[in-house]
C-alpha positions in Angstrom: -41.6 -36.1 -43.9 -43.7 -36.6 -40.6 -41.9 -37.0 -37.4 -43.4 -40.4 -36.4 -42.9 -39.6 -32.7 -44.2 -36.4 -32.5 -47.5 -37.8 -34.5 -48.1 -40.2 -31.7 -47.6 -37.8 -28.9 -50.2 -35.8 -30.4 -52.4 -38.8 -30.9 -51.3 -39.9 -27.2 -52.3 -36.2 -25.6 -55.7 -36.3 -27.1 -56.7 -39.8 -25.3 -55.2 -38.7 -22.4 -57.7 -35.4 -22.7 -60.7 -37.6 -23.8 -59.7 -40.0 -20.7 -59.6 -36.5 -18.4 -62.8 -35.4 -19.2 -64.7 -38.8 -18.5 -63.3 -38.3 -15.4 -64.7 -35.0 -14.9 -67.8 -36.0 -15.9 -68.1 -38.4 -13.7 -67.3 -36.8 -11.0 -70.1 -34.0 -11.0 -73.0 -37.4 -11.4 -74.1 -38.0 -8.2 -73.9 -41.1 -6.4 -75.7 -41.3 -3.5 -73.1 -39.9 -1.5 -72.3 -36.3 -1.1 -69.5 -35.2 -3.2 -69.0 -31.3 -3.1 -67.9 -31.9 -6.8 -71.8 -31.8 -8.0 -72.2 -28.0 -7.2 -68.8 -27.0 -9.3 -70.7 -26.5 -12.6 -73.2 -23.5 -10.0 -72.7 -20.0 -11.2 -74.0 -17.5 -8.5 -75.0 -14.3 -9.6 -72.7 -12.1 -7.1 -72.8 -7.9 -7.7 -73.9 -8.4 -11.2 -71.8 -11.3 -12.7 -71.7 -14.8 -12.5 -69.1 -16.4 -10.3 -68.4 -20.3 -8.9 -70.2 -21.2 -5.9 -66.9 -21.6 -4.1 -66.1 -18.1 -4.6 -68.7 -16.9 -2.7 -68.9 -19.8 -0.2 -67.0 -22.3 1.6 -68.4 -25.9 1.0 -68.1 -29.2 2.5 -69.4 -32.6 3.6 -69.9 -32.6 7.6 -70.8 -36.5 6.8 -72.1 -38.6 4.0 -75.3 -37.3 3.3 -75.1 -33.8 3.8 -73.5 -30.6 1.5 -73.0 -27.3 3.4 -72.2 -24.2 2.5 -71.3 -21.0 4.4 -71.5 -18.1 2.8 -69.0 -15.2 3.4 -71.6 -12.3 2.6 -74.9 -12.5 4.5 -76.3 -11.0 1.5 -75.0 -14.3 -0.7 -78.4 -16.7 0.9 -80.8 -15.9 -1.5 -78.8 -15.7 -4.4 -76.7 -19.2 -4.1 -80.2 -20.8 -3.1 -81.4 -19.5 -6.5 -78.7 -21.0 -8.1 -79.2 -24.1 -6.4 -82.3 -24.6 -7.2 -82.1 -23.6 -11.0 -79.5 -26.2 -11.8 -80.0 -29.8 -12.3 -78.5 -30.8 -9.3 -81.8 -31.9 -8.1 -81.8 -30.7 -4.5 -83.8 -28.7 -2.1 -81.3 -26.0 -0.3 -82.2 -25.8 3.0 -81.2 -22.3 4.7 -81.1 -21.6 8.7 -79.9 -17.9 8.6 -76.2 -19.1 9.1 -75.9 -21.8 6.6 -77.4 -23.7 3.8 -77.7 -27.1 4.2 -78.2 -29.6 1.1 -79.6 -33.3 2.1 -78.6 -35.7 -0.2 -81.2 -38.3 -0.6 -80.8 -42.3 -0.9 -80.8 -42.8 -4.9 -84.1 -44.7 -5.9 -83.6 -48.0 -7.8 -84.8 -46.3 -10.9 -82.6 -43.4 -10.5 -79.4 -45.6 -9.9 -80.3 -47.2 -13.7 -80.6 -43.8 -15.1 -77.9 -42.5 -13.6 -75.4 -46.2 -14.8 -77.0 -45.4 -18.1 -76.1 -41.7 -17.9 -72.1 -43.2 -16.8 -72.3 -45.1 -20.2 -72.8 -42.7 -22.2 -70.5 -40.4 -20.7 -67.7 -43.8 -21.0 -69.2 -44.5 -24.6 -68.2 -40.9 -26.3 -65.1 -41.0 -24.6 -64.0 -43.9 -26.3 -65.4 -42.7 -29.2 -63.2 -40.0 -28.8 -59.9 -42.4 -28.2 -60.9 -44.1 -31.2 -61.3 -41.0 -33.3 -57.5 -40.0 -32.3 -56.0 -43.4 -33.1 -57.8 -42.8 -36.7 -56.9 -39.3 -37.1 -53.1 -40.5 -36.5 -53.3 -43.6 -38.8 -54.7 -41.3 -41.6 -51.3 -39.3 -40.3 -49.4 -42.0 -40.6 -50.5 -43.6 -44.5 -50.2 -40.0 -45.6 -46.6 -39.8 -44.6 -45.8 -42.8 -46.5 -46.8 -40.9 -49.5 -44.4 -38.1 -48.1 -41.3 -40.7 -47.7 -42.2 -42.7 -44.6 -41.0 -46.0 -44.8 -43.5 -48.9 -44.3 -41.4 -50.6 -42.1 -41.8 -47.5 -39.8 -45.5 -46.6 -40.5 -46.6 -50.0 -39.2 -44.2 -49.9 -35.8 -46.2 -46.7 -35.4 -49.1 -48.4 -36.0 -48.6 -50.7 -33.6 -47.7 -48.9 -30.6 -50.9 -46.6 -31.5 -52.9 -49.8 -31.3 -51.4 -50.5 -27.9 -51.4 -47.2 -26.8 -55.6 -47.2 -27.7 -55.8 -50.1 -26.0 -54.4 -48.3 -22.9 -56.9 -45.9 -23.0 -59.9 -47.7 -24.0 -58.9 -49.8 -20.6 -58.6 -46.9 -18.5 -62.1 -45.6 -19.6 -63.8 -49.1 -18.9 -62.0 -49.3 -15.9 -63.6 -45.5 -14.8 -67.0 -46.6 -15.8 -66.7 -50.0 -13.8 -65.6 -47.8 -10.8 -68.2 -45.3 -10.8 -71.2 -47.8 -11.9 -70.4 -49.8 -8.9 -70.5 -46.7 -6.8 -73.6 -45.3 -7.8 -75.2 -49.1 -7.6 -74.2 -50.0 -4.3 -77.0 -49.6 -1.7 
């Protein structure tokens, strides 16, 4: 027989992790404002192997529009820009021999769009992904009647997954709100 509670902490972990990784991915689109966050996906090629940016450099964000980073090894300029420049973070790396400085433009009102429609998707497979748990544990849960569950029991568990879905699918609307009204304000 299937331990009903266990079955929905399982079922409960995995919108938690689908809810997790929207916000990570949300956090590396860029809104406008400069968020160090962006560059965390950056491998920099350092003595032969690929290594995060911020193990090579220290970066931060002196004000709103502007990423720098101070490399620890002189030698670490040429590399990092390369890096910089070959990921999709869309900026030009500006270097002055001491640091490299990253502007980060004003979002076009084109870009904004694509970049809300990007949001969506990202919010979209998430609660695909919510959804896809609270079916995996229903399936769970008919099968155990099968195996001696009682009805009675299997649709109280039901229940509280519907409830606890609902939960989730809030919490990834309520994400997508937040960061679409980030990236569109002016």
């Amino acid at each position: 027989m299937i331990d009903v509670k266990q079955t929905l902490a399982e079922a409960e972990e995995k919108m938690e992790e689908a809810v997790m990784y929207l916000e990570e991915a949300l956090a590396h689109i860029r809104a406008g404002k400069a968020n160090v966050k962006i560059l965390d996906g950056i491998r920099v090629d350092s003595y032969g192997s690929l290594v995060p940016l911020n193990n090579v450099a220290s970066v931060n964000t002196p004000d709103a529009r502007t990423i720098v980073i101070k490399p620890w090894d002189k030698s670490m300029f040429r590399p990092i820009e390369k890096a910089i420049m070959d990921s999709n973070v869309g900026i030009t790396p500006e270097n002055n021999g001491e640091i490299i400085r990253l502007g980060i433009p004003p979002l076009t009102e084109e870009r904004r769009k694509q970049l809300a429609k990007q949001c969506k998707g990202e919010a979209e497979n998430a609660k695909v992904s919510v959804r896809n748990a609270r079916r995996d544990t229903n399936d769970k849960l008919k099968k155990g009647i099968k195996d001696g569950l009682s009805e009675d029991l299997e649709k109280d568990a039901e229940a509280d997954l519907q409830k606890m879905h609902d939960k989730y699918i809030k919490k990834v609307d309520e994400l997508y709100a937040a960061k679409e009204k980030e990236i569109m304000t002016v």
